[in-house]
PyMOL commands that place a pseudoatom at each C-alpha (Angstrom):
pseudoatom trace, name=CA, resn=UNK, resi=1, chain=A, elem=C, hetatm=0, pos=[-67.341, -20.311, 84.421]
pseudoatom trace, name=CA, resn=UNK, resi=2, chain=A, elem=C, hetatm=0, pos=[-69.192, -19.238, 87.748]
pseudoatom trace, name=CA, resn=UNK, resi=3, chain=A, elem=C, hetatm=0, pos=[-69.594, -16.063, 89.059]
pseudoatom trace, name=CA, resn=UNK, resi=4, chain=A, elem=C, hetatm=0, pos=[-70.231, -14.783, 92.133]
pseudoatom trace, name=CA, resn=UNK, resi=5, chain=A, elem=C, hetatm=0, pos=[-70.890, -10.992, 93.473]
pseudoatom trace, name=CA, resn=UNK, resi=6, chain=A, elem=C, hetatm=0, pos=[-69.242, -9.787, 96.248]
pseudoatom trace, name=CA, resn=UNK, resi=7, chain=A, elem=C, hetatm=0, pos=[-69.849, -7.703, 99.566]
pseudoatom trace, name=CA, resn=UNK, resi=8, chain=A, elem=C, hetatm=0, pos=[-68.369, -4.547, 97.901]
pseudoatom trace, name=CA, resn=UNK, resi=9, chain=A, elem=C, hetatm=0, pos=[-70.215, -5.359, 93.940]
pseudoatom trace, name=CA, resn=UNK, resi=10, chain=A, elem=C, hetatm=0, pos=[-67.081, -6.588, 92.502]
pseudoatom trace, name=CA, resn=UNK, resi=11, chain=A, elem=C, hetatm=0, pos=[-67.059, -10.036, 91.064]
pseudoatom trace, name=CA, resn=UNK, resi=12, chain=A, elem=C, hetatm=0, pos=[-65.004, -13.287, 92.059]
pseudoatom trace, name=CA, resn=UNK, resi=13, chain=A, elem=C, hetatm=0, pos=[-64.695, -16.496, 89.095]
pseudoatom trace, name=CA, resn=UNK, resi=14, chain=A, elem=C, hetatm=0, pos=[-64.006, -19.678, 89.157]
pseudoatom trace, name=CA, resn=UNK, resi=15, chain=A, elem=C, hetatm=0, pos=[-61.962, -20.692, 86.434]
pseudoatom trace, name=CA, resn=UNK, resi=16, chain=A, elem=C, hetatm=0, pos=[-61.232, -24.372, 85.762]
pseudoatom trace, name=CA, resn=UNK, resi=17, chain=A, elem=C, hetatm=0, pos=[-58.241, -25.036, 87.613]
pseudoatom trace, name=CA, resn=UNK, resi=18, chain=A, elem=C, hetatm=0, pos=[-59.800, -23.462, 90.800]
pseudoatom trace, name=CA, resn=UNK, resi=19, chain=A, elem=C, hetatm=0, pos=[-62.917, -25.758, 90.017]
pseudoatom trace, name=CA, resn=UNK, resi=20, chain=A, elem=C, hetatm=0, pos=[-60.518, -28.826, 89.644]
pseudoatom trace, name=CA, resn=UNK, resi=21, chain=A, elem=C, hetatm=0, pos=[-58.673, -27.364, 93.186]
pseudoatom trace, name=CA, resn=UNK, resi=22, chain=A, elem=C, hetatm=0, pos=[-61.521, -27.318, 94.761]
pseudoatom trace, name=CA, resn=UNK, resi=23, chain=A, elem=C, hetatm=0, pos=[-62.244, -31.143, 94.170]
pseudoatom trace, name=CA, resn=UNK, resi=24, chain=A, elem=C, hetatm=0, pos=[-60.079, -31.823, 97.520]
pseudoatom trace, name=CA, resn=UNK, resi=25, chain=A, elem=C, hetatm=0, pos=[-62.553, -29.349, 99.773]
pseudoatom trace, name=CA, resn=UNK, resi=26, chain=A, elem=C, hetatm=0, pos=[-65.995, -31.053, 98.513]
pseudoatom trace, name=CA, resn=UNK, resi=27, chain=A, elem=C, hetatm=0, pos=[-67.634, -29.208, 101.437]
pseudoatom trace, name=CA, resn=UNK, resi=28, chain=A, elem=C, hetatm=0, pos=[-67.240, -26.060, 101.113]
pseudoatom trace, name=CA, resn=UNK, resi=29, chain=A, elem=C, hetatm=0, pos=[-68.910, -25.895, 97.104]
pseudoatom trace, name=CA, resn=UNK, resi=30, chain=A, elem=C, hetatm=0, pos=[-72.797, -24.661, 98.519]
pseudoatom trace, name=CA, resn=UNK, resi=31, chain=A, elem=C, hetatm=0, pos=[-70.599, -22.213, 101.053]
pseudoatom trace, name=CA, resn=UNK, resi=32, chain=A, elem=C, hetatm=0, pos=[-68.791, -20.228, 98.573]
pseudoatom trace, name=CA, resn=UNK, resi=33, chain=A, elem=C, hetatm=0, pos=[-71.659, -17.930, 97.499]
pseudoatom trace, name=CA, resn=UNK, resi=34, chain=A, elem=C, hetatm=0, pos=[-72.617, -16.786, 100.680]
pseudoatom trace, name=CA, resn=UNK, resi=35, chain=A, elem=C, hetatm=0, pos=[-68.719, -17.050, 101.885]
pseudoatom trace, name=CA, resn=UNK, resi=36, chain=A, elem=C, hetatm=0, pos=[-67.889, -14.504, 98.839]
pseudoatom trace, name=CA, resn=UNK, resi=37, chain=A, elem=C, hetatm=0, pos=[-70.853, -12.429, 99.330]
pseudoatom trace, name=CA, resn=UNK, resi=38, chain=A, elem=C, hetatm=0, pos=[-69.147, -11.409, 102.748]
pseudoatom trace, name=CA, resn=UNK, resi=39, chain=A, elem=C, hetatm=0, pos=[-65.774, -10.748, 100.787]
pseudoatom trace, name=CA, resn=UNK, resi=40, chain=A, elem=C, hetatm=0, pos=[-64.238, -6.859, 100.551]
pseudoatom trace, name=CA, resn=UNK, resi=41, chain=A, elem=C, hetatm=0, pos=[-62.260, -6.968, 97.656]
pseudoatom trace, name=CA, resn=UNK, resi=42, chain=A, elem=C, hetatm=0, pos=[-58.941, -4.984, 97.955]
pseudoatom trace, name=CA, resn=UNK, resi=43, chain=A, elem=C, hetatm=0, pos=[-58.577, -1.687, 96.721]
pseudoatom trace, name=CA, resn=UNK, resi=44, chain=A, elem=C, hetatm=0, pos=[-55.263, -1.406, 95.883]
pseudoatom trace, name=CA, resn=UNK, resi=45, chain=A, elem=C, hetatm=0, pos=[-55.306, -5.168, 93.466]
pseudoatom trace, name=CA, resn=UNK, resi=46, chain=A, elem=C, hetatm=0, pos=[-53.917, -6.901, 96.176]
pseudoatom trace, name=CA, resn=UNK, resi=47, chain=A, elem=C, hetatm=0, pos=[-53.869, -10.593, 96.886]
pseudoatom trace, name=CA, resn=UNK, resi=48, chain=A, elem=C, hetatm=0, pos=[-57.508, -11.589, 98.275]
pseudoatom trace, name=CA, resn=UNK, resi=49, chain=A, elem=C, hetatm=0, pos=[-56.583, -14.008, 101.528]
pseudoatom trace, name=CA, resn=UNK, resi=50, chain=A, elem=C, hetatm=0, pos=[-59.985, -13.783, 103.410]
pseudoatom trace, name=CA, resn=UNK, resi=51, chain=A, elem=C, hetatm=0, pos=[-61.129, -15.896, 106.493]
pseudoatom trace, name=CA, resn=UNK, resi=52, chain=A, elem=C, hetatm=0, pos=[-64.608, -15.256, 106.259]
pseudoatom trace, name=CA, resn=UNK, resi=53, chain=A, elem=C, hetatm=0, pos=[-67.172, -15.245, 109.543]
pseudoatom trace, name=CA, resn=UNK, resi=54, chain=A, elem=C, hetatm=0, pos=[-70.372, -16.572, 109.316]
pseudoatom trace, name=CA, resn=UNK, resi=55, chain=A, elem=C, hetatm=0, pos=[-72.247, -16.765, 111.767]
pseudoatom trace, name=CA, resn=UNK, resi=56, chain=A, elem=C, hetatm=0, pos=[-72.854, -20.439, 112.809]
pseudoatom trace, name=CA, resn=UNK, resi=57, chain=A, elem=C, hetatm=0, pos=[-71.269, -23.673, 112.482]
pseudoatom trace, name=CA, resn=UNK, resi=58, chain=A, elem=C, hetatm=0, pos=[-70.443, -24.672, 108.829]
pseudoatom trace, name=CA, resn=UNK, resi=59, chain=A, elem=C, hetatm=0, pos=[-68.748, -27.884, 109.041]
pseudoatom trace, name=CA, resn=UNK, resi=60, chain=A, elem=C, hetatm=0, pos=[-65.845, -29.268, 110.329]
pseudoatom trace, name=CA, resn=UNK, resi=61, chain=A, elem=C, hetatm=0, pos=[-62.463, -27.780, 109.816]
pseudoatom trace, name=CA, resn=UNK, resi=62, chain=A, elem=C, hetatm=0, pos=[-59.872, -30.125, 107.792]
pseudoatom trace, name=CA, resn=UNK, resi=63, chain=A, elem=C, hetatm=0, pos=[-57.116, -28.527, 109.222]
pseudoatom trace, name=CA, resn=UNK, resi=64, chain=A, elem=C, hetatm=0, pos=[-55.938, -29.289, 112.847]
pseudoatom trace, name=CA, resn=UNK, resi=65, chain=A, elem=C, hetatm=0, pos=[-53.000, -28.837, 115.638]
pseudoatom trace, name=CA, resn=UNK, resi=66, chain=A, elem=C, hetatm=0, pos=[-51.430, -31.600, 116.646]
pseudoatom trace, name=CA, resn=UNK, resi=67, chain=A, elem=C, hetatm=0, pos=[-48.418, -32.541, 118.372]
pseudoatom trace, name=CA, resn=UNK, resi=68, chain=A, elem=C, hetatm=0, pos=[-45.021, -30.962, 117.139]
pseudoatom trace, name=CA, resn=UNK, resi=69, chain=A, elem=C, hetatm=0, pos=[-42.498, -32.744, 115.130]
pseudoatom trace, name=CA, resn=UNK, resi=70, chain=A, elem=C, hetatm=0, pos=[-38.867, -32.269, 113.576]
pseudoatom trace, name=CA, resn=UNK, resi=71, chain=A, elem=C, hetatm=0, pos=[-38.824, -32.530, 109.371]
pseudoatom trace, name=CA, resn=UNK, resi=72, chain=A, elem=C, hetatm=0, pos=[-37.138, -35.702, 109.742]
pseudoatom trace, name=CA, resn=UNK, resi=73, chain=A, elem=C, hetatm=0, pos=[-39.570, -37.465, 111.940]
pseudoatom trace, name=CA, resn=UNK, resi=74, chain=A, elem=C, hetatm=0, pos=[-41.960, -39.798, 110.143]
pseudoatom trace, name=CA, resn=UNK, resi=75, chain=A, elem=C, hetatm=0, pos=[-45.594, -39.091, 110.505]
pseudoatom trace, name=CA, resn=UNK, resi=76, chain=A, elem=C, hetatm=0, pos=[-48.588, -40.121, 108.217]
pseudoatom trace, name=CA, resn=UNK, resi=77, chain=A, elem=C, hetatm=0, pos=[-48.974, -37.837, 104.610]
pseudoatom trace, name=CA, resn=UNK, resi=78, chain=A, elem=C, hetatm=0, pos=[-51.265, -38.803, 101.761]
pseudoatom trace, name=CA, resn=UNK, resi=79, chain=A, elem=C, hetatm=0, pos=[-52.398, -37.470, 98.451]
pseudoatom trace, name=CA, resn=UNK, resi=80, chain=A, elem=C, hetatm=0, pos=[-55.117, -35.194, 98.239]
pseudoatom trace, name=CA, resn=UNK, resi=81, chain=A, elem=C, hetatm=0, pos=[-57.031, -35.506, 94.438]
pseudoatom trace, name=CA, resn=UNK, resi=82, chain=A, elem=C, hetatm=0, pos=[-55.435, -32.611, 92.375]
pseudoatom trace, name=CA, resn=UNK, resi=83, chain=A, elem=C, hetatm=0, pos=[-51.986, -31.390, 94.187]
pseudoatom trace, name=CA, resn=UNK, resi=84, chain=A, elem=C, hetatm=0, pos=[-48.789, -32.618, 93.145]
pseudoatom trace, name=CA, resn=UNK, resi=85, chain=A, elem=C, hetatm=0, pos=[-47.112, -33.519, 96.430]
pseudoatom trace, name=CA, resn=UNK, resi=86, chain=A, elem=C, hetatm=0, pos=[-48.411, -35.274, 99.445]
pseudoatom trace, name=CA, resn=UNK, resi=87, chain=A, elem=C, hetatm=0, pos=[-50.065, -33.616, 102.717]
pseudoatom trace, name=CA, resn=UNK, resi=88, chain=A, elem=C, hetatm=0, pos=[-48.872, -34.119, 106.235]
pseudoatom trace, name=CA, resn=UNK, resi=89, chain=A, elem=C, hetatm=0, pos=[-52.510, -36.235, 107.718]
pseudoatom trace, name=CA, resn=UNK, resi=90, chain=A, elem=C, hetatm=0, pos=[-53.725, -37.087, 110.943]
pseudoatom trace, name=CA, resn=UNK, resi=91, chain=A, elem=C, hetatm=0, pos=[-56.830, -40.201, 111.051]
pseudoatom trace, name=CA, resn=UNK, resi=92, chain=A, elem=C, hetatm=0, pos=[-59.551, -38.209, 113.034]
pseudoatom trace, name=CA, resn=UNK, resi=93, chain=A, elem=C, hetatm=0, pos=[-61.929, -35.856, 112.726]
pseudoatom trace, name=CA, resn=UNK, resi=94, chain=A, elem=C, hetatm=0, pos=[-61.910, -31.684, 112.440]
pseudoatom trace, name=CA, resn=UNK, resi=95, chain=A, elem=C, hetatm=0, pos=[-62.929, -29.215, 114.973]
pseudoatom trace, name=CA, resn=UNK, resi=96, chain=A, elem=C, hetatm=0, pos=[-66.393, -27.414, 114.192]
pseudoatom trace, name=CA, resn=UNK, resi=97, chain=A, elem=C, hetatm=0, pos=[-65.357, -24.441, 112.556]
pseudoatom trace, name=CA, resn=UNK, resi=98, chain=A, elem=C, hetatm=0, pos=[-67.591, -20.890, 111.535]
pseudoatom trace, name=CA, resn=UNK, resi=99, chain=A, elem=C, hetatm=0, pos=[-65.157, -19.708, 109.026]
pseudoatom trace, name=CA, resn=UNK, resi=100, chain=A, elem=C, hetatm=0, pos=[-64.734, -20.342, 105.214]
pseudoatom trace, name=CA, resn=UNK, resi=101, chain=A, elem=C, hetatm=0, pos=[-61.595, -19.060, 103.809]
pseudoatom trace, name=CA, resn=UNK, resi=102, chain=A, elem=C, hetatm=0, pos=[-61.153, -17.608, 100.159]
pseudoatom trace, name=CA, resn=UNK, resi=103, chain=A, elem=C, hetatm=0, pos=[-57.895, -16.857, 98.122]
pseudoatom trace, name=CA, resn=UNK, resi=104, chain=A, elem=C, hetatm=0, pos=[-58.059, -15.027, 94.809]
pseudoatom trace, name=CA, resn=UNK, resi=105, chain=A, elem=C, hetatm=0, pos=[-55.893, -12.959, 93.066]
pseudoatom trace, name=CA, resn=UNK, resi=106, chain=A, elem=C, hetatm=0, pos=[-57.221, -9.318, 90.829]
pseudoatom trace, name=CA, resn=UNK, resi=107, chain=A, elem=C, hetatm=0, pos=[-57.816, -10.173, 87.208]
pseudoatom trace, name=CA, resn=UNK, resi=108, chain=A, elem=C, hetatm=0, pos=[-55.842, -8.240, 84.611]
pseudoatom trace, name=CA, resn=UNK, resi=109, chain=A, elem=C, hetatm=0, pos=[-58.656, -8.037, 82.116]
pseudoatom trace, name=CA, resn=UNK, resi=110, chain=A, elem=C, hetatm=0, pos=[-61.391, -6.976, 84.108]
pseudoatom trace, name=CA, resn=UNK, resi=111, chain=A, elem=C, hetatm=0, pos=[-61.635, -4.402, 86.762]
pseudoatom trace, name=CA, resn=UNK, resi=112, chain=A, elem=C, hetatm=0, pos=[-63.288, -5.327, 90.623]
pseudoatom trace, name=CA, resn=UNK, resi=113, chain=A, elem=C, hetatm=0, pos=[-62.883, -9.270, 88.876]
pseudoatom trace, name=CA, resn=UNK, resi=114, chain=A, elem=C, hetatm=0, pos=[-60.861, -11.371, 91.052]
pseudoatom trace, name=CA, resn=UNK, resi=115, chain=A, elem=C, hetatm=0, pos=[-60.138, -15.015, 90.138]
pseudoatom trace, name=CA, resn=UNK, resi=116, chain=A, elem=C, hetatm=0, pos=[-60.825, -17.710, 92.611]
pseudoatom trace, name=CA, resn=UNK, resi=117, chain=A, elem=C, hetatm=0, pos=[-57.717, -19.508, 93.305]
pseudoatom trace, name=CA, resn=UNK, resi=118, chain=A, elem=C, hetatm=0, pos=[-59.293, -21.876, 96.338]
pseudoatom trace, name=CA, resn=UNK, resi=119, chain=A, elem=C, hetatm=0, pos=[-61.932, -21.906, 98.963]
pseudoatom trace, name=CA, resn=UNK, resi=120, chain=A, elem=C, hetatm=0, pos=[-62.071, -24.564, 102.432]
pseudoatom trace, name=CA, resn=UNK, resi=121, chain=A, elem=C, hetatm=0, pos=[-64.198, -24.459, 105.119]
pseudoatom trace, name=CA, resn=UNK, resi=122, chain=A, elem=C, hetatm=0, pos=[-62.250, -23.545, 108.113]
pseudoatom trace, name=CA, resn=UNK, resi=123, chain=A, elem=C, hetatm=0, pos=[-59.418, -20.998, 109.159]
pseudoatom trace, name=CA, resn=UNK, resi=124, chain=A, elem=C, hetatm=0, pos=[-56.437, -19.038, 107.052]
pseudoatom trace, name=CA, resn=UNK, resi=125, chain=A, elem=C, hetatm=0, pos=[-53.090, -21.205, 107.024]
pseudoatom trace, name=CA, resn=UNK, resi=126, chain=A, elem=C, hetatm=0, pos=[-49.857, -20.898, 105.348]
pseudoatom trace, name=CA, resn=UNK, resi=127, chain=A, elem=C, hetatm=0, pos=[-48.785, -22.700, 102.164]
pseudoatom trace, name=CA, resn=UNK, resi=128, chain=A, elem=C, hetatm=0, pos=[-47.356, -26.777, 102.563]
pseudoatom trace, name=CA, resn=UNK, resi=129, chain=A, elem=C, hetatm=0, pos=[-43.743, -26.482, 102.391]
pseudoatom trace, name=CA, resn=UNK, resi=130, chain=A, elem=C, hetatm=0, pos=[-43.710, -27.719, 98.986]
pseudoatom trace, name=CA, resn=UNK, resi=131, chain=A, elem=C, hetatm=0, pos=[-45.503, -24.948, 97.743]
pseudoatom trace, name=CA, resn=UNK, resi=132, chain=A, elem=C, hetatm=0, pos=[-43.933, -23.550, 94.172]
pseudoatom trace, name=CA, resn=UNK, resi=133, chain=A, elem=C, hetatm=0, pos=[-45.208, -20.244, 94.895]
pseudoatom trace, name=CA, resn=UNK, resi=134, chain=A, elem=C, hetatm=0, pos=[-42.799, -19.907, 98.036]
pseudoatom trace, name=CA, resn=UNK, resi=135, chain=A, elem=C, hetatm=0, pos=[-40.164, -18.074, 97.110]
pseudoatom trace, name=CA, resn=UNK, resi=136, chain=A, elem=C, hetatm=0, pos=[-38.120, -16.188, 100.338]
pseudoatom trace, name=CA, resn=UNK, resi=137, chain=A, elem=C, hetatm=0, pos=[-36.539, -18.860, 102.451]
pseudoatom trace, name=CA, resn=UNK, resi=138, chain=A, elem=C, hetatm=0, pos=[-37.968, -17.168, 105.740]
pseudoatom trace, name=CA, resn=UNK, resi=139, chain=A, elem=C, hetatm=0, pos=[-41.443, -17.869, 104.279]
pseudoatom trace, name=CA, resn=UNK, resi=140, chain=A, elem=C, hetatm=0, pos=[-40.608, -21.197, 104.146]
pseudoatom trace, name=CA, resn=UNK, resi=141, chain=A, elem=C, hetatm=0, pos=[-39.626, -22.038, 107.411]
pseudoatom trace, name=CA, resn=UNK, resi=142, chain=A, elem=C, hetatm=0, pos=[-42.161, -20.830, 108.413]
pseudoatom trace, name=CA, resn=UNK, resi=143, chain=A, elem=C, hetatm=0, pos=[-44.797, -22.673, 106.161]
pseudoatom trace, name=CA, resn=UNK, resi=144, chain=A, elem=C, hetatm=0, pos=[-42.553, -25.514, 107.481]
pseudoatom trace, name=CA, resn=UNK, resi=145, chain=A, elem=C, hetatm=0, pos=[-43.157, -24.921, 110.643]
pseudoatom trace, name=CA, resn=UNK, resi=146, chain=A, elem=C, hetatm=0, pos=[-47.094, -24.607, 110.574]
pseudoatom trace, name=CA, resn=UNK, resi=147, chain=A, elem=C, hetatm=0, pos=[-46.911, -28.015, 109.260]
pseudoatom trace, name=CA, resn=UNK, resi=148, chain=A, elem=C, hetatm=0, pos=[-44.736, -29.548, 111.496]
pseudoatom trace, name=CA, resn=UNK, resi=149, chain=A, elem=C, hetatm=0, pos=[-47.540, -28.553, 114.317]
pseudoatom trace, name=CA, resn=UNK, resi=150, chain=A, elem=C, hetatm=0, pos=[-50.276, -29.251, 112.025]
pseudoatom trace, name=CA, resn=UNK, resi=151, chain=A, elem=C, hetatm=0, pos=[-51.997, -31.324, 109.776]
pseudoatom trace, name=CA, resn=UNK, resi=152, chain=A, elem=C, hetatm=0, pos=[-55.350, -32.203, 107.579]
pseudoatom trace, name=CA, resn=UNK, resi=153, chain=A, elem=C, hetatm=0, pos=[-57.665, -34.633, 108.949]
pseudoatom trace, name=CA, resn=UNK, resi=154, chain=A, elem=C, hetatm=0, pos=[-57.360, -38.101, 106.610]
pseudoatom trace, name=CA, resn=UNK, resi=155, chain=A, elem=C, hetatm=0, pos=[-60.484, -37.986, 104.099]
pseudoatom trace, name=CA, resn=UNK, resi=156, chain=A, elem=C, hetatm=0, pos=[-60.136, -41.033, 102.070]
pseudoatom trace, name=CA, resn=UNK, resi=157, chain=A, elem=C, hetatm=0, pos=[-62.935, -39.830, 99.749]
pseudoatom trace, name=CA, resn=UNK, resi=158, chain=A, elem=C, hetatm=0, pos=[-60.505, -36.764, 98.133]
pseudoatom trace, name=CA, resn=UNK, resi=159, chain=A, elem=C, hetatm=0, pos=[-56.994, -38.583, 99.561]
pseudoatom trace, name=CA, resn=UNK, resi=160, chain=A, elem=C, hetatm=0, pos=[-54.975, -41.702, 98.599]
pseudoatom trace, name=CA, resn=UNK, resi=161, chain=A, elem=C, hetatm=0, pos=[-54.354, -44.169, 101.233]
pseudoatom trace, name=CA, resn=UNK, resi=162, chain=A, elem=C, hetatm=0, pos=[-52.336, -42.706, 104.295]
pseudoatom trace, name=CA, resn=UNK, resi=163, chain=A, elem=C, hetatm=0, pos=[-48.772, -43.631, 104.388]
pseudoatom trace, name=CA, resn=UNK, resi=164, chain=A, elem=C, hetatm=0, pos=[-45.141, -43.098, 106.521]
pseudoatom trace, name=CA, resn=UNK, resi=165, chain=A, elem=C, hetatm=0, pos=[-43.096, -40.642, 105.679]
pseudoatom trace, name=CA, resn=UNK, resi=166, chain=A, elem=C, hetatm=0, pos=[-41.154, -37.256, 106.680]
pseudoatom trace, name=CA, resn=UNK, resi=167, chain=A, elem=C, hetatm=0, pos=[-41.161, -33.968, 105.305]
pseudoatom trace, name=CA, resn=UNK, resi=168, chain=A, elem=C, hetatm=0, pos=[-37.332, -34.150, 104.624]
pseudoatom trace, name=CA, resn=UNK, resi=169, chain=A, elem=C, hetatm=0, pos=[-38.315, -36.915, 102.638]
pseudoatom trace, name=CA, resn=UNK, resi=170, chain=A, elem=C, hetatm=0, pos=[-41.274, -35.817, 100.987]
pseudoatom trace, name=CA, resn=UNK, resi=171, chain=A, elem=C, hetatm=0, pos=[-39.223, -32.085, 100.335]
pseudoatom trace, name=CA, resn=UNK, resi=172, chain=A, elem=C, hetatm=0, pos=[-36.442, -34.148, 98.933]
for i in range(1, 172): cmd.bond("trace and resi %d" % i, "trace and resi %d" % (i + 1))
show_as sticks, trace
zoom trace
C-alpha cells in the first residue's frame, strides 16, 4: 500500500480500492505526492475534501461547465473504468487547471492516518447524483444540479463509448 507524508507529518494511504478509483484519473498518479505534501490534515477527524494549489499548470481539468439542462433532457453519458453508473460527458477538451483535489477520510486504527478515497487533477465538485453516499435529499438536488450545468470531458482511454441518455433515465 503507498504512503505518502503530509504538510502537517500525518500520513495519507492508498488502499486498493482508491488505487482501482483512481484508474479513471490516470493523470493525476505522479501529482499526488506533491498534491498531499501540501495537505493539512483535520484536527478534529474530519472528512479530508482538499483542492490543493500548486503553483503552475498541471494538466487539464476533466471537469467542465457547459450549458444547463433539465434531468429529462438527453445529453451524452458514458462509463468511466471502475464506477457503477454512467457520467454525464461532453466530446472536448478541459480547461488548464493548477489545482489537484484530494478526498480521504481519518483512519480508525491509526492516528494522523487518513485513507485516500480519490485524487483528480482539477477543482472540488459535488458527488454525481447517483452517488450511494448521498443521503439528505437537499444534497442531492444539489449534486443534481452541478451536473445538470456540468460535465467530464469524454476520455475514451478510461470511458466506454459515449452514448444518449438523461439523468431521469440513468437515476431510474
Amino acid at each position: 500500500m503507498r504512503k505518502f507524508k503530509t504538510f502537517c507529518g500525518g500520513t495519507i494511504v492508498v488502499p486498493r480500492k482508491a488505487e482501482d478509483h483512481l484508474r479513471a484519473h490516470p493523470n493525476v498518479d505522479l501529482l499526488m505526492p506533491e498534491a498531499i505534501a501540501r495537505v493539512q490534515l483535520p484536527q478534529d477527524g474530519a472528512f479530508l475534501s482538499a483542492e490543493v494549489e500548486m503553483g503552475r499548470v498541471v494538466g487539464l481539468s476533466g471537469c467542465v461547465s457547459t450549458h444547463s439542462i433539465s434531468s429529462s433532457d438527453r445529453t451524452l453519458f458514458a462509463q468511466r473504468v471502475g464506477r457503477d453508473h454512467p457520467s454525464r460527458v461532453i466530446v472536448g477538451e478541459g480547461e488548464r487547471t493548477t489545482k489537484v483535489v484530494v478526498l480521504a477520510f481519518a483512519s480508525r486504527e491509526e492516528a494522523s492516518t487518513y485513507v485516500l478515497v480519490t485524487s483528480w487533477v482539477g477543482s472540488l465538485a459535488p458527488k454525481e447524483p447517483w452517488d450511494s453516499n448521498i443521503h439528505r435529499d437537499e444534497e442531492y438536488q444539489e449534486c443534481l444540479r452541478f451536473w445538470c450545468s456540468h460535465a467530464l470531458v469524454w476520455d475514451p482511454a478510461v470511458m466506454s463509448d459515449h452514448f444518449e441518455s438523461s439523468w431521469e433515465e440513468i437515476l431510474r
